[in-house]
Phi, psi and omega in degrees: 000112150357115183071016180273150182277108185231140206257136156226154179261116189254089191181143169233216189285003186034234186306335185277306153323299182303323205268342183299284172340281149351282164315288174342306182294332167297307184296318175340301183275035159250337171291318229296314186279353174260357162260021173072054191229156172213158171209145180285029180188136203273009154269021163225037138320127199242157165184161195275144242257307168314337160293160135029290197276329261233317192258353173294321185281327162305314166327286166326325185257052190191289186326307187313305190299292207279333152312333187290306151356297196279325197301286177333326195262350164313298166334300194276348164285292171344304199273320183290322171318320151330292200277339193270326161296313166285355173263336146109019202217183184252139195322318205279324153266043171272328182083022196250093188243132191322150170260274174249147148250163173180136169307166172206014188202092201182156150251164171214134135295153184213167184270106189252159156267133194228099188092239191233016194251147163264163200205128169264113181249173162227091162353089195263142182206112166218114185077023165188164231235180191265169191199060208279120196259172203336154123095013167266126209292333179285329170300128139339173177268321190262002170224029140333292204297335162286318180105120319207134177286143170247146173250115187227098172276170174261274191204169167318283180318340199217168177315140156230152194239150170242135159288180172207129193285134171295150158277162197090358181325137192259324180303005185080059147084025218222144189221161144319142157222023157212187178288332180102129161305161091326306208215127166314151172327284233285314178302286199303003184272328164310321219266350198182145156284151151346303189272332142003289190261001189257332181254002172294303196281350170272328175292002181227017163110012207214125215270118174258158136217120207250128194266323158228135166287356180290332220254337178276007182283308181316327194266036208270173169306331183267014170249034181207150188282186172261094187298347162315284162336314176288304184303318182317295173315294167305305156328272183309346181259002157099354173315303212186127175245128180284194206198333185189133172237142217235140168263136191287164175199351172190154170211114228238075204265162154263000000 
């Protein structure tokens, strides 16, 4: 709906991830030689998903997910508190209600179609989201009939979109699940200051908060593709159809 207000959330497992990560690879690469496996870079350490080590890292990655899980609905109990306090009213009458949530860094299994076979896969999705179109058994009932909210932020600076996952998706059910870098943290930090890029986003109406300013030299708009352009591109490539498009108006980074 037009003028409408919408908060999105960004944040996953943080620190927990990373340690999740860390850990695996080591055991991973120590399972490798008794499962005969060898790969040329020891971050595509492997093991087969039915072994030991094969199902402690899902464990572990399902743990991972669901800190993420809790982080996000924390986050956003936050932000309706926020808003219930400038507004003078109770959390319960804002109407400030969830679309979606959804991971962007996750395997899944899932039930694909392969050829003309269904085929139970496990689904590696880094840097994109799942994107299950009209009439799939995984959708909730009201929203089968449309097909799985996509979530594509941009930048602080530029627009961000929610979709709808398609049907017939050639990617296994798969979307972008942002606009994508141009430029590394480091270029871009190189490239503008902080404050810099903190006074480009209040000149153009739209309100920081910064947990450090130094830190916003990474996230600037010009370290980013042009997410119009992406979403256009997820449409023609069968992917993802947009549905809404959201103008920045405040930002809150950590």
């Amino acid at each position: 709906m037009e003028g409408m207000v919408t908060v999105m959330i960004h944040c996953g497992s943080r620190g927990l991830g990373h340690q999740v990560c860390t850990d695996q690879l080591a055991e991973m690469g120590r399972a490798m030689k008794r499962h005969d496996i060898s790969v040329p870079d020891r971050q595509l350490a492997c093991v087969p998903v039915a072994s030991k080590e094969g199902e402690s890292y899902l464990r572990a990655m399902a743990t991972a997910a669901n800190f993420a899980w809790a982080n996000r609905h924390l986050l956003a109990h936050t932000a309706r508190e926020a808003f219930a306090a400038a507004l003078g009213t109770g959390i319960g009458e804002l109407g400030m209600h969830l679309v979606f949530d959804v991971a962007h860094n996750l395997a899944k299994v899932e039930e694909h179609l392969v050829g003309n076979h269904s085929r139970r896969l496990c689904v590696h999705r880094k840097g994109a989201t799942r994107a299950f179109g009209p009439g799939h058994p995984a959708l909730p009932a009201d929203l089968r009939p449309l097909g799985q909210p996509v979530l594509i932020p941009g930048s602080m600076g530029t627009a961000s979109w929610v979709l709808r996952g398609m049907a017939g998706n050639p990617a296994f059910a798969t979307a972008a699940h942002g606009a994508g870098r141009l430029m590394s943290r480091s270029a871009a930090k190189k490239t503008r200051g902080g404050r810099e890029v903190m006074r480009d986003l209040e000149s153009e109406g739209i309100a920081v908060r910064p947990g450090s300013v130094s830190l916003l030299a990474e996230e600037a708009s010009y370290a980013y593709k042009d997410v119009d352009e992406v979403v256009k591109v997820c449409g023609l490539a069968g992917l993802a159809a947009p549905v809404a498009r959201l103008r920045p108006i405040g930002v809150v980074k950590g």
